[in-house]
DSSP file (Angstrom, degrees, kcal/mol; ACC not computed):
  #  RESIDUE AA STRUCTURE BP1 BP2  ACC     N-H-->O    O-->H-N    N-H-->O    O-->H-N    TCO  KAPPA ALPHA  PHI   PSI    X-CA   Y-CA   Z-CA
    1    1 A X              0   0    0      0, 0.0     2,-0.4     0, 0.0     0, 0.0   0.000 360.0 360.0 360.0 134.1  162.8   80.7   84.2
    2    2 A X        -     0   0    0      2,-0.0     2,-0.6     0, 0.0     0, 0.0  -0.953 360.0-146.7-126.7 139.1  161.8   78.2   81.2
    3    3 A X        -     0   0    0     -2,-0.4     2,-0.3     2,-0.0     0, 0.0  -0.903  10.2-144.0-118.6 132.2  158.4   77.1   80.6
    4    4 A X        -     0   0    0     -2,-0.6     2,-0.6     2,-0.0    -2,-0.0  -0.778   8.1-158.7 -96.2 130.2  157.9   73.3   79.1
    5    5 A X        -     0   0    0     -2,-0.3     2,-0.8     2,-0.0    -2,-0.0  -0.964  11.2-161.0-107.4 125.0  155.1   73.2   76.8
    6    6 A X        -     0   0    0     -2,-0.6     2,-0.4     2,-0.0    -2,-0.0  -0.883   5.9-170.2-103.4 131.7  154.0   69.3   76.7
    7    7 A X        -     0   0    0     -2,-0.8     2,-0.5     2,-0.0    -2,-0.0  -0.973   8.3-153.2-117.6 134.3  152.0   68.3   73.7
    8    8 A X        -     0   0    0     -2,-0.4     2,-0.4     2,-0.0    -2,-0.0  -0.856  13.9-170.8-104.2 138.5  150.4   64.7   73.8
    9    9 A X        -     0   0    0     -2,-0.5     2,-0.1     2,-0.1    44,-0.1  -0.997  23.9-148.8-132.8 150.8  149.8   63.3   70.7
   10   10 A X        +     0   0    0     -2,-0.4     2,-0.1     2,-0.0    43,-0.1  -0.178  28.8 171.3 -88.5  20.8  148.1   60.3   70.0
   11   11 A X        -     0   0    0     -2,-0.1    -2,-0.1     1,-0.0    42,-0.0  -0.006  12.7-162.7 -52.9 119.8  149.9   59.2   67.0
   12   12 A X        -     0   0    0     -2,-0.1     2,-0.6     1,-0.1    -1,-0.0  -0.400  22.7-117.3 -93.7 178.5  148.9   55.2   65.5
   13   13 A X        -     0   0    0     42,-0.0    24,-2.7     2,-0.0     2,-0.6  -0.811  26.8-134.8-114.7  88.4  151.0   53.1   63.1
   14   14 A X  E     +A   36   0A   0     -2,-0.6    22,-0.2    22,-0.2     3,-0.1  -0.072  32.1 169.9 -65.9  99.4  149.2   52.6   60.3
   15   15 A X  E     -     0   0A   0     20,-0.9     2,-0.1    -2,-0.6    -1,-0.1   0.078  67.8  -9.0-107.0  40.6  149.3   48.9   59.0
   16   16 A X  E     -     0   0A   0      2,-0.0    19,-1.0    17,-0.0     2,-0.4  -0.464  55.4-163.2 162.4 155.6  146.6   48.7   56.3
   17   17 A X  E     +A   34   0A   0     17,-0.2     2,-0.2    -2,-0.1    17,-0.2  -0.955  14.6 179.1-140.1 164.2  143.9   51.0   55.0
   18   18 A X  E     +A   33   0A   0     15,-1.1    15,-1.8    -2,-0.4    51,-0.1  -0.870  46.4  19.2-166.2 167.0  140.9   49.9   52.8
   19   19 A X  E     -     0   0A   0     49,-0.4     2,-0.3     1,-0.2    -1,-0.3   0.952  62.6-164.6  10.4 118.0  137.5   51.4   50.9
   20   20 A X  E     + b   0  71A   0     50,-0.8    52,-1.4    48,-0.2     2,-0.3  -0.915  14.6 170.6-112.4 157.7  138.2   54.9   50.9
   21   21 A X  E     +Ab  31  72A   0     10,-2.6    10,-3.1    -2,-0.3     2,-0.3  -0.944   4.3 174.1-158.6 136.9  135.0   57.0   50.1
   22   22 A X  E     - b   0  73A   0     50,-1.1    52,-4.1    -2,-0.3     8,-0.1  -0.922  36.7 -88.2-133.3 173.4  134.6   60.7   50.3
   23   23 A X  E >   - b   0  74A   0      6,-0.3     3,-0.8    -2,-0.3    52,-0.2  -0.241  29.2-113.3 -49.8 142.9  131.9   62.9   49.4
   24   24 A X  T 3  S+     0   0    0     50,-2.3    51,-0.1     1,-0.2    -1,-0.1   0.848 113.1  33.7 -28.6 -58.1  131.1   64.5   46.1
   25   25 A X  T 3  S+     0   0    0     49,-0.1     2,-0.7     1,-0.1    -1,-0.2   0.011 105.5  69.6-119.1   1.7  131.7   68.0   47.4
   26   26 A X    <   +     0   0    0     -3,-0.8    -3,-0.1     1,-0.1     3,-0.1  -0.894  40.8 172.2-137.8 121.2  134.4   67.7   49.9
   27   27 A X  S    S+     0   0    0     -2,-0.7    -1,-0.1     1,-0.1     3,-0.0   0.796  76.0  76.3 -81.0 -13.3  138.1   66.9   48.8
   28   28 A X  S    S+     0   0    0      1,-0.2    21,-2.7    20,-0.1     2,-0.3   0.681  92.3  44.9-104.0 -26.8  139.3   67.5   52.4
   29   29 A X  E     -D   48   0B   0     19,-0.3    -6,-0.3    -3,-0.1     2,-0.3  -0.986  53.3-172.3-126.5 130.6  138.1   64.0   54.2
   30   30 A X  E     -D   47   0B   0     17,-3.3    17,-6.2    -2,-0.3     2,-0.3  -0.821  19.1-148.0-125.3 131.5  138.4   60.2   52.9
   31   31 A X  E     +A   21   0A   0    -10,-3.1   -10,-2.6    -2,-0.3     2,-0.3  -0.746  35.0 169.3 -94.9 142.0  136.3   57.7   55.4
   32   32 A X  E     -     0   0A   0     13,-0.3    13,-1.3    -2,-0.3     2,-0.4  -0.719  41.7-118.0-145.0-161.6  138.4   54.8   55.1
   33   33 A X  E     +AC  18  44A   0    -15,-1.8   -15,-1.1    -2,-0.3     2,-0.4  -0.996  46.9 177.1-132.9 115.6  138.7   51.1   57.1
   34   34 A X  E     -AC  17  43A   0      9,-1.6     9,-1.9    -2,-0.4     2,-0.7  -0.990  31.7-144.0-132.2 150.3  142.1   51.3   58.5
   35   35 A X  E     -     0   0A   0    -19,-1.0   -20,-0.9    -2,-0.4     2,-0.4  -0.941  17.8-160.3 -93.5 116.0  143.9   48.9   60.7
   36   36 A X  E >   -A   14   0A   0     -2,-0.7     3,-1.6     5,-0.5   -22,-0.2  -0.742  23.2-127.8 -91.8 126.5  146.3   50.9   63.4
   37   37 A X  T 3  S+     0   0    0    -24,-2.7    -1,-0.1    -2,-0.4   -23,-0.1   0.919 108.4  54.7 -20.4 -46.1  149.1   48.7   64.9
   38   38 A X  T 3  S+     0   0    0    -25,-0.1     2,-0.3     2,-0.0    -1,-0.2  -0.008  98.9  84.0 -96.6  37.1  148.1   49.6   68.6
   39   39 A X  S <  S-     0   0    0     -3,-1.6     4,-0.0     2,-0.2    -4,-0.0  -0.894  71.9-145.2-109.1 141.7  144.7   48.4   67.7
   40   40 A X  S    S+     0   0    0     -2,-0.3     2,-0.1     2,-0.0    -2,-0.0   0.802  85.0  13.0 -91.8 -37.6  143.4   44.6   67.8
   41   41 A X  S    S-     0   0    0     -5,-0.0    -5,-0.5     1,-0.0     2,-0.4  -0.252  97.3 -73.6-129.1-152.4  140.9   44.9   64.7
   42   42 A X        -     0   0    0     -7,-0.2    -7,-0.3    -2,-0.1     2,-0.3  -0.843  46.2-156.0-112.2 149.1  140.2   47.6   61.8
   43   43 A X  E     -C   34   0A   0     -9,-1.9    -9,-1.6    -2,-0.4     2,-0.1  -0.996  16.8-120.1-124.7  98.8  138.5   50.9   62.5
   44   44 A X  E     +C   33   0A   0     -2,-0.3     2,-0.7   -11,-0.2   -11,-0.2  -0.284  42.3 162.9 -72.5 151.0  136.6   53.2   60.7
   45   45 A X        -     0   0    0    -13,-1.3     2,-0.4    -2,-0.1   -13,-0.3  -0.830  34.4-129.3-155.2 144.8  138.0   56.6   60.6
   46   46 A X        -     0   0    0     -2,-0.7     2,-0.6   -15,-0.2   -15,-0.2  -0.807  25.1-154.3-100.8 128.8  137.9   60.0   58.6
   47   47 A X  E     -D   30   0B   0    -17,-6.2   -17,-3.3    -2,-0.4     2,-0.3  -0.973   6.0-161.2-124.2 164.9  141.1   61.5   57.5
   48   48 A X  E >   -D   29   0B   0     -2,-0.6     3,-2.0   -19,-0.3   -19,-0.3  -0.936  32.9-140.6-128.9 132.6  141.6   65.0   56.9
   49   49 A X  T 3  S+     0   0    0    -21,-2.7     2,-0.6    -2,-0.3    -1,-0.2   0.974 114.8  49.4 -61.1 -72.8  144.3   66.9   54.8
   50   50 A X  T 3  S+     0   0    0    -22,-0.1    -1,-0.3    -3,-0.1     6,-0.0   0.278  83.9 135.5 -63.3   3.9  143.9   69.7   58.3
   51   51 A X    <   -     0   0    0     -3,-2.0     5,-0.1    -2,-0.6    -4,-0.0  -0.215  51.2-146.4 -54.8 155.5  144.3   66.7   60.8
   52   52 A X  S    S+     0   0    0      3,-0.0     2,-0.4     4,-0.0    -1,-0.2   0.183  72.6  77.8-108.4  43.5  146.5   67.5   63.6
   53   53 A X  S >> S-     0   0    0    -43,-0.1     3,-6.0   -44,-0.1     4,-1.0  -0.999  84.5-121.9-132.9 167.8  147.9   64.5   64.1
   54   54 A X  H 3> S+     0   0    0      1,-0.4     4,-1.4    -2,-0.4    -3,-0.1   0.796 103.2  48.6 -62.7 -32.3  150.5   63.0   61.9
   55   55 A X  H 3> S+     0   0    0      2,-0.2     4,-0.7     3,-0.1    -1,-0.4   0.440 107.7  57.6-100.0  17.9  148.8   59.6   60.7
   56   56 A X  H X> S+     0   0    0     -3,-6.0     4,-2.0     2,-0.1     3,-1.3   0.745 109.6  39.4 -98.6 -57.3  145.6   61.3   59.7
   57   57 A X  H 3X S+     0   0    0     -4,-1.0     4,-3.5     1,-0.3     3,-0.2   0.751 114.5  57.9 -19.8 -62.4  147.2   63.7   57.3
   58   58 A X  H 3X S+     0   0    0     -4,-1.4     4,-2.0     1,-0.3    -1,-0.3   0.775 108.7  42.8  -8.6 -72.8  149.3   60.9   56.2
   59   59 A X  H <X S+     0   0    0     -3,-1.3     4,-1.6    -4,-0.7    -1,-0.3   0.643 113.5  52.9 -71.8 -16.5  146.2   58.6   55.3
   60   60 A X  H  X S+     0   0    0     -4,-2.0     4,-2.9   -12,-0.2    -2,-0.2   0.949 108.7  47.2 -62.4 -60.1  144.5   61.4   53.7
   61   61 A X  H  X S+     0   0    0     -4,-3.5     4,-1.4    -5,-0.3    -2,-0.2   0.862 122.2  36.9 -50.5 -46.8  147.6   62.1   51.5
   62   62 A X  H  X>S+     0   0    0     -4,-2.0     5,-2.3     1,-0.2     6,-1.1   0.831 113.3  55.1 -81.8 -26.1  148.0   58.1   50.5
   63   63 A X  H  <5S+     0   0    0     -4,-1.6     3,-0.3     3,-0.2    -2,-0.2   0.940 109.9  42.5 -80.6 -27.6  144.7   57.5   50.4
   64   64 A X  H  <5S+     0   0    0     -4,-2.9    -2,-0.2     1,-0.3    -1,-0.2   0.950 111.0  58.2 -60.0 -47.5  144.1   60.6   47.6
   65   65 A X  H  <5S-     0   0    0     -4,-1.4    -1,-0.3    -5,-0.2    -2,-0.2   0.738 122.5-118.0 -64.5 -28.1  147.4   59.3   45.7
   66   66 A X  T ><5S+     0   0    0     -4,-0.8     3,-2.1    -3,-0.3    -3,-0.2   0.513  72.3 137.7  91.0  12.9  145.2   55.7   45.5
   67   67 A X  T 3 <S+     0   0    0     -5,-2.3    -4,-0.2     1,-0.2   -50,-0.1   0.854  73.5  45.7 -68.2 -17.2  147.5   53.9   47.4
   68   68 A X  T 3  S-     0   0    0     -6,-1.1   -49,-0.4     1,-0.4    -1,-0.2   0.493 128.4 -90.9-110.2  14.6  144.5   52.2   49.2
   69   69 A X  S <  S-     0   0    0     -3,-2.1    -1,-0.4   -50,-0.1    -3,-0.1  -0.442  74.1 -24.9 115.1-170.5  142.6   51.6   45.5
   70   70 A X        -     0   0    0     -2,-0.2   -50,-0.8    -3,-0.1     2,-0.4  -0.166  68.9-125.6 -45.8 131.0  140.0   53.9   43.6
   71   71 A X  E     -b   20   0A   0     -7,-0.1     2,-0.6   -52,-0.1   -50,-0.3  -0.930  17.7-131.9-109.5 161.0  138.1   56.2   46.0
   72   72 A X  E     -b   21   0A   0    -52,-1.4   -50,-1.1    -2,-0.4     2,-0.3  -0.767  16.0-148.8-101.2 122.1  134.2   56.0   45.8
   73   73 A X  E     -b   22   0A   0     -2,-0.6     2,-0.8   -52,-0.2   -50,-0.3  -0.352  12.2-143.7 -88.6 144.2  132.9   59.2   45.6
   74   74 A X  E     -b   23   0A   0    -52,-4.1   -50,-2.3    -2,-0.3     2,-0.3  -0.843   7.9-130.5-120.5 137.8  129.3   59.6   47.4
   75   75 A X     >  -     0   0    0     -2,-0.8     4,-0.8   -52,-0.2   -52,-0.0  -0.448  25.8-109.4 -74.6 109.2  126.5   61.7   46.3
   76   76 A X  H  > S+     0   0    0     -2,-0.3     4,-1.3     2,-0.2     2,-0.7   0.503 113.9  54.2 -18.3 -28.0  124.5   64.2   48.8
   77   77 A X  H  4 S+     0   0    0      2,-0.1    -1,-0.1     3,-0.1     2,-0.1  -0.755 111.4  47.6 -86.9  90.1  121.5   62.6   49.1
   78   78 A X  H >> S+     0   0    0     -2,-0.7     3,-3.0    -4,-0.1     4,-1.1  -0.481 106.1  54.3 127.9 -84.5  123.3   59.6   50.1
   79   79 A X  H >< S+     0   0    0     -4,-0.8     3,-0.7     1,-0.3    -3,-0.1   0.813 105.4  53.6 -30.1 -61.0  125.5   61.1   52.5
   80   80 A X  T 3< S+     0   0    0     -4,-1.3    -1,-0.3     1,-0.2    -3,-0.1   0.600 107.2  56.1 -67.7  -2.6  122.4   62.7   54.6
   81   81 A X  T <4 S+     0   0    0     -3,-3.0    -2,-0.2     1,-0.1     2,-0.2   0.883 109.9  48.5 -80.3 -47.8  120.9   59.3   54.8
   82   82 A X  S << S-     0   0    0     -4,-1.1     2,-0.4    -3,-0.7     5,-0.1  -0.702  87.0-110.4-112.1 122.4  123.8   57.8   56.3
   83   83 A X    >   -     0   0    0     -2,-0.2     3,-2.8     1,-0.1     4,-0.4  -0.429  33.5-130.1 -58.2 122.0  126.2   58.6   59.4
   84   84 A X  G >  S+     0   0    0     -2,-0.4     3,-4.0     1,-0.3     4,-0.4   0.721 101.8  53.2 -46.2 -50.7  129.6   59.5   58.0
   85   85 A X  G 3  S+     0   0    0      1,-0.3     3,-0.3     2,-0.2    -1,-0.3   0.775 105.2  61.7 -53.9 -34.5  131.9   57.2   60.1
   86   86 A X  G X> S+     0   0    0     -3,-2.8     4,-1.0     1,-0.2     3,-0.6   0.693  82.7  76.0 -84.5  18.8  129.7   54.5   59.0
   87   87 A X  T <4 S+     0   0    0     -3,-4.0     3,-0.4    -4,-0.4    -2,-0.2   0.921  90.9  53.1 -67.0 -42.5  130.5   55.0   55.5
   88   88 A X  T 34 S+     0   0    0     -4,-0.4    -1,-0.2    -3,-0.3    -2,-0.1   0.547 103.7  56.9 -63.8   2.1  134.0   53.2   55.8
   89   89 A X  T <4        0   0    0     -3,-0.6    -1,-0.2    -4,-0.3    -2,-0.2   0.901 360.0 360.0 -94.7 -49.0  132.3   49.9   57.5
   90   90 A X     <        0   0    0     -4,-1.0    -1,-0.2    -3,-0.4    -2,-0.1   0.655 360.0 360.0 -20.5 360.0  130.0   49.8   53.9
């Protein structure tokens, strides 16, 4: 007897990222603007070095490297004024 594990993943195709911003205190998540193929417009979206799926890790990784410019780092009092996901629209 063989048991089929299906895993869905939800993977996008990243065709452009802009403003990446993380926090002061946290290296692990960049809020970015990204436009996914299988999307009509740009998105704001947190990537995470731990995502589990393959284009957030991915954007995390390019965006740390600079590939999507200078990232702006944002200050704790800042941060608790504001919802995180809307940082990447700023």
């Amino acid at each position: 007897m063989t048991v089929e594990l299906l895993i869905q993943t939800n993977e996008r195709t990243i065709v452009s990222a802009m403003k990446p911003r993380r926090f002061r205190d946290d290296l692990t998540m960049v809020f970015l603007t990204v436009w996914f193929e299988e999307l009509s417009q740009p998105v704001p979206f947190a990537a995470n070095v731990f995502d589990c799926e393959p284009h957030g890790r991915k954007l995390w990784f390019r965006a740390m490297r600079g590939d999507y410019g200078p990232i702006e780092v944002i200050d704790k009092d800042f941060a608790d004024r504001e919802e995180p996901l809307r940082l990447a629209l700023l």
